[in-house]
C-alpha positions in Angstrom: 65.6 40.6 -45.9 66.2 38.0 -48.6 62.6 38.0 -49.2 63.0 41.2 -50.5 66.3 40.4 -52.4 63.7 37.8 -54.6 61.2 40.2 -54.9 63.3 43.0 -56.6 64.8 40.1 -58.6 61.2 38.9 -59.7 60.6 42.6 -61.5 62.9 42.2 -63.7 61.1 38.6 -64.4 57.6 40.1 -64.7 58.8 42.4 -67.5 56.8 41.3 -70.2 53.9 39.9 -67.9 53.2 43.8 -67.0 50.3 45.5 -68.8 50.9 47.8 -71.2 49.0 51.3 -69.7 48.8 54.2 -72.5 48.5 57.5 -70.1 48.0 61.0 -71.2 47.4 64.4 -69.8 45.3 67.4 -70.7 46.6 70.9 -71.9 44.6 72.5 -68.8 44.3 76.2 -69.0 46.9 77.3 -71.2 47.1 80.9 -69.4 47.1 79.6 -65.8 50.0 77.3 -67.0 52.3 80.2 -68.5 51.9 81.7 -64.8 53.5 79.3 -63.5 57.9 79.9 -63.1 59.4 77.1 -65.1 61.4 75.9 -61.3 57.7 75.8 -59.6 56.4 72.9 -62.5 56.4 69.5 -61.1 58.9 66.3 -62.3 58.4 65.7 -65.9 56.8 69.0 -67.1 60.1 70.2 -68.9 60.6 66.4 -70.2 63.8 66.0 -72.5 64.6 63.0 -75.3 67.8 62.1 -75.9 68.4 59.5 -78.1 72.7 59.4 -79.1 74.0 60.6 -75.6 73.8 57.7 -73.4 73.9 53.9 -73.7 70.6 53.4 -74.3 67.8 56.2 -75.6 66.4 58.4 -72.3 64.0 60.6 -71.6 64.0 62.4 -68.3 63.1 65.8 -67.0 66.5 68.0 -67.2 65.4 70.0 -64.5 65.4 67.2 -61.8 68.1 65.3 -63.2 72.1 65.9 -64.7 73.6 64.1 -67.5 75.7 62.1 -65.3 73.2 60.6 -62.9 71.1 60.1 -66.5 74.3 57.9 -68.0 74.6 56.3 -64.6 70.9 54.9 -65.1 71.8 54.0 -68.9 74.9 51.8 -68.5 73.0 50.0 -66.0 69.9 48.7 -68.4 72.2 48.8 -71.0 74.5 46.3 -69.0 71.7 44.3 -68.6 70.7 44.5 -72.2 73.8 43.1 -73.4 74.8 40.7 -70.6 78.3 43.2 -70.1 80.1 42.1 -66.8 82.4 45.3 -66.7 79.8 47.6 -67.3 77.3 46.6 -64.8 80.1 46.6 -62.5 80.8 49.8 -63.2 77.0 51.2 -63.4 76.4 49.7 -59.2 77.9 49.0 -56.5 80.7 46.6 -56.0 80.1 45.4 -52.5 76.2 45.1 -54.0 77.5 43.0 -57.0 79.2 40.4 -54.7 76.1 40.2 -52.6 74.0 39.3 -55.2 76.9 36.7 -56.4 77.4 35.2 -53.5 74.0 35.1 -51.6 71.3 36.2 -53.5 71.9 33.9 -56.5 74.6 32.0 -55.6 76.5 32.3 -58.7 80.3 31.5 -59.2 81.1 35.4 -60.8 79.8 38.7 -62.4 79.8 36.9 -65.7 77.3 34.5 -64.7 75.7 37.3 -62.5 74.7 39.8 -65.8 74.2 36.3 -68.1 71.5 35.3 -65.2 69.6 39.0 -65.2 70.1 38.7 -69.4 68.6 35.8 -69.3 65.7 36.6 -67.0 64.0 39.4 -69.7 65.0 37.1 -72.4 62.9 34.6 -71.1 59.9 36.9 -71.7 61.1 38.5 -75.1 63.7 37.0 -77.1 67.6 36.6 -77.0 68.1 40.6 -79.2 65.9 42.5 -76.9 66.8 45.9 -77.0 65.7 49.2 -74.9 64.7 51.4 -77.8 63.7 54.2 -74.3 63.8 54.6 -71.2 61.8 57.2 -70.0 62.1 58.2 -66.0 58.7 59.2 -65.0 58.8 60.0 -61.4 61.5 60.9 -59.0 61.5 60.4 -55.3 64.3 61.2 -52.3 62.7 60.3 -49.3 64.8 57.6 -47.6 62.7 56.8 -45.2 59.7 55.9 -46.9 58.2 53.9 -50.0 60.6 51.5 -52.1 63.6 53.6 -51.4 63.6 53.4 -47.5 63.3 49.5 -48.6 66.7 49.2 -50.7 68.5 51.8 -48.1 68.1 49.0 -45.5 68.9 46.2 -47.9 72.1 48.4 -48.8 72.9 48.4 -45.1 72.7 45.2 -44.4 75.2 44.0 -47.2 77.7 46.8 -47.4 80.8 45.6 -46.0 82.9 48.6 -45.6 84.0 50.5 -42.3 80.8 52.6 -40.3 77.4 52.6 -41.9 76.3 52.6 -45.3 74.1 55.3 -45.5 77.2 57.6 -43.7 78.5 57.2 -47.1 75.2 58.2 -49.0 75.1 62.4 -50.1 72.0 61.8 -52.1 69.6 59.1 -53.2 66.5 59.2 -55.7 64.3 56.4 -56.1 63.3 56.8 -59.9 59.9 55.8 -61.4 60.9 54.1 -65.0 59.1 53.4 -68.0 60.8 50.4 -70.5 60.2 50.7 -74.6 61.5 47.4 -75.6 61.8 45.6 -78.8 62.5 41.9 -80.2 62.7 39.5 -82.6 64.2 41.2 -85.0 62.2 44.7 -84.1 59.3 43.0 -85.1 57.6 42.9 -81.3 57.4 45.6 -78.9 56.7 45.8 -75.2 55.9 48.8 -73.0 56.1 48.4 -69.2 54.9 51.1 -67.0 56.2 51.5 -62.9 59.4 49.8 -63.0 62.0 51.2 -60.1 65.8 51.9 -60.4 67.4 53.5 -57.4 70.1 55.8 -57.6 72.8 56.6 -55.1 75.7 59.4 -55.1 78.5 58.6 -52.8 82.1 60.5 -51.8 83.2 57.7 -55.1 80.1 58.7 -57.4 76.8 58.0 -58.8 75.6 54.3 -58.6 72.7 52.8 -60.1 70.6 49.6 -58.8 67.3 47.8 -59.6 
């Protein structure tokens, strides 16, 4: 299991070492599409940008997704973003914070927990890089397969409250991300394609993970 623990930390490494992919899709037949019910169109057909409502810019389909879970997944990159303790505290789970304190990184505290994940984009871009979007691409809810099954099993293994982890778990979305990042100065950009955040809603909330 702590293989996995350096794997997921290593994405977040590889930021800038991803290829850039430029996708795009075709119209199709414009009068088989307006046959189609708006609730029957797949993830991202009914995409919406919002650029002032969240912590960082997002762009995600509204039909799939609420505002809250949306601003879950923002204070998390923006936590990151700007090396804030409190909010990434906030944005995941506690018992998952003090796992990756105490035995994934074996840091002495939060604060040298969000300076470490800071510093590991920084190293790829520059000290002021800043997520100018965040688009979520893909959504996925099958706990028992893919990435997701993955982190519910590493979320098992280091909750330490009463029962079982996922007794606790009323819904949980493995969400395929897309970062728009810029630095030095705004005068370099990066895009970065199939990134993964994974998000959780418990009896306490929505929580957010990568």
């Amino acid at each position: 299991m702590m293989k996995y623990f350096h794997k997921a930390a290593a994405l977040l490494l590889a930021l800038c070492c991803a290829v850039p992919v430029l996708t795009g899709c075709s119209g199709g037949n414009a009068k088989q599409q307006q046959n189609i019910a708006e609730e029957d169109m797949p993830y991202g057909s009914t995409m919406r940008e919002d650029k002032t409502s969240f912590a960082v810019p997002m762009t995600y389909d509204r039909r799939f997704l609420e505002q809250e879970q949306v601003a879950k997944v923002a204070d998390l990159v923006c936590s990151i973003q700007d090396a804030n303790a409190t909010q990434y505290q906030s944005a995941t789970f506690p018992f998952y914070v003090d796992y990756q304190v105490s035995e994934v990184y074996h840091l002495g505290s939060p604060d040298a927990l969000i300076r470490k994940l800071h510093e590991m984009l920084e190293g790829n871009t520059a000290e002021d890089y800043k997520f100018n979007m965040v688009l979520i691409n893909d959504i996925a809810a099958n706990t028992e397969a893919g990435q997701l099954a993955v982190v519910c099993e590493m979320l098992e293994s280091a909750y330490t409250g009463e029962g079982k982890f996922m007794d606790t778990v009323q819904k949980a979305y493995d969400l395929t991300v897309e970062w728009n990042i810029s630095y030095d100065n705004n005068t370099k950009y990066a895009v970065v394609n199939d990134q993964h955040i994974f998000l959780f809603q418990t009896a306490d909330g929505w929580f957010a993970l990568m």
